[in-house]
N, C-alpha and C positions, 0 to 999 in steps of 0.2 A: 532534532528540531523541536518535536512539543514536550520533549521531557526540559529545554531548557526555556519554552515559551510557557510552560506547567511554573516552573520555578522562576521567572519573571512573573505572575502573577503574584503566587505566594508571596514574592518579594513586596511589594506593592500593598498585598493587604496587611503585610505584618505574621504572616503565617511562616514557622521558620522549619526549615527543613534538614527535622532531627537528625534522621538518617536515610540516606537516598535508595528508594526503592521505585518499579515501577509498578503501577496495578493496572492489568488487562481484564479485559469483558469479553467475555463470548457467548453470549447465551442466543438461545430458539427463538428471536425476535426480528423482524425487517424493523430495522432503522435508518431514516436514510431520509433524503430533500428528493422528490422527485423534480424531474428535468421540468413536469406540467408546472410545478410548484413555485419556484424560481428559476426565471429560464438564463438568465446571465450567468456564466461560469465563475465571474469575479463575484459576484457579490455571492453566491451558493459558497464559496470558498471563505470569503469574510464571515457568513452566516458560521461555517461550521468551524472555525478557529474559535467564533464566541460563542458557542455551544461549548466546546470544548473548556471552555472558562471558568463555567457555571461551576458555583460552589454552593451556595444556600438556595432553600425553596421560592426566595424577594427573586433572588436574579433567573431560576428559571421561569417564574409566575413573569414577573416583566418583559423577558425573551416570549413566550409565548404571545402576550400581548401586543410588542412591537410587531412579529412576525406578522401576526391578524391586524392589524391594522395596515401595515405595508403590502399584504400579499392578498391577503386574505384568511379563509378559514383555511386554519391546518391541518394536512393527511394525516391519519395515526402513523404514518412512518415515519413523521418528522415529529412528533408528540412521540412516538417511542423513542425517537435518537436524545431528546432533549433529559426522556426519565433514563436512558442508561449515563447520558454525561453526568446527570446527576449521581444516581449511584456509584459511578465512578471515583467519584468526589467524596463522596460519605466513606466507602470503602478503602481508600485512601487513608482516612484517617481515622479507621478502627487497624490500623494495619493490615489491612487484606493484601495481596497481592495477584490474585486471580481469581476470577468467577467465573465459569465454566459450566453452561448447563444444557440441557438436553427436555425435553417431554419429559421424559423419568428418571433424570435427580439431578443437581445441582451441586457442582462441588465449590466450596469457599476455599480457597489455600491464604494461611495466615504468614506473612514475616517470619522467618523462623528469628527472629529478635523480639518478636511483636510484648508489648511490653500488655499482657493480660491476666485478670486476676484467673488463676485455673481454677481458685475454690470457685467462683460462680461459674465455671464449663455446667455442672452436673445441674444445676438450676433452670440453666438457657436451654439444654438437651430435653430435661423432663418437660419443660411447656409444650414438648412437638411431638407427645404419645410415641417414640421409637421411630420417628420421621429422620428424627436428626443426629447425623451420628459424629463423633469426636474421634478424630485419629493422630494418634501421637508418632509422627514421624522425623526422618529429617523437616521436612516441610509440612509442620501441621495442620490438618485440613477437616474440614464440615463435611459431611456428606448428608445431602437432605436428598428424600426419596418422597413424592409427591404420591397422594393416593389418585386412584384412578382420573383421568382424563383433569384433575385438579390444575392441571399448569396450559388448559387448554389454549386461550387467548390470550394474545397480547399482555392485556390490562390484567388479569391474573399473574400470570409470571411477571411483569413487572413488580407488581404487588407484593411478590411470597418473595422474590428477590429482595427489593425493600427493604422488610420488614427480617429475612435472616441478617442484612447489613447491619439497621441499626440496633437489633440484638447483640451481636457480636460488638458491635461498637460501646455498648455499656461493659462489657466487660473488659474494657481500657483500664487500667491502674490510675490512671490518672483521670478516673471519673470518683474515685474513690476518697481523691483531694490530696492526693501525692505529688 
């Protein structure tokens, strides 16, 4: 159901969907609408399909917004759910297909089709002093190992999460103008 409610959206903005993969999140974070937060189950359920939707920073900044003005101020759990949909979305279209992470390391698993320049791998790798590691598998993968207590909070790991996404996302081929 949301892989074909994923690709009704895409449909709609024009976004075409090269080759069908799904990308999963799991990382060390509460995200989530508390029952305190929205206490209607229909409308928690509407809320979290259009979370779910979110693709650009406009539509989660406006989600946020509407949310505070209709509820109120937002828990960080439902401010963490809205930055992994979003990563979600980013990831998605660097080719990722899993982010998997823990306190001490975070795995990215890429498309094994993923269409990426491998001359820029060793460039992306060196900006993260031996943090970030490249593995050339059937399913090629990141491994990033956080220095001490670095992935403590929330807003942190979302942030290093982030920021390995749209790393990885510039070394798309077709950022290159292909």
């Amino acid at each position: 159901y949301c892989k074909m409610l994923n690709q009704a959206v895409n449909n709609l903005k024009g976004i075409k969907n090269e080759y069908e993969f799904e990308t999963t999140i799991d990382v060390d974070v509460d995200a989530y609408i508390p029952a305190t937060y929205i206490k209607s189950e229909y409308q928690k359920l509407d809320i979290y399909k259009r979370i779910a939707a979110i693709t650009t920073k406009e539509e989660l900044v406006d989600m946020q917004d509407e949310l505070t003005d209709r509820f109120g101020d937002m828990p960080k759990t439902a401010i963490s759910l809205m930055r992994v949909a979003f990563i979600k979305s980013n990831a998605h279209l660097a080719d990722i297909i899993e982010i998997k992470g823990s306190q001490t390391q975070i795995i990215i698993r890429l498309y094994p089709q993923a269409r990426i320049d491998v001359n820029k791998i060793p460039t992306f790798v060196k900006r993260y002093d031996g943090r970030v590691q490249f593995k050339v598998e059937a399913v090629p993968y990141f491994r990033y190992t956080p220095a001490r207590d670095e992935l403590k909070t929330a807003d942190k790991y979302l942030d290093t999460v982030t920021e390995l996404v749209e790393g990885i996302r510039t070394l798309r081929l077709e950022d290159m103008g292909e």
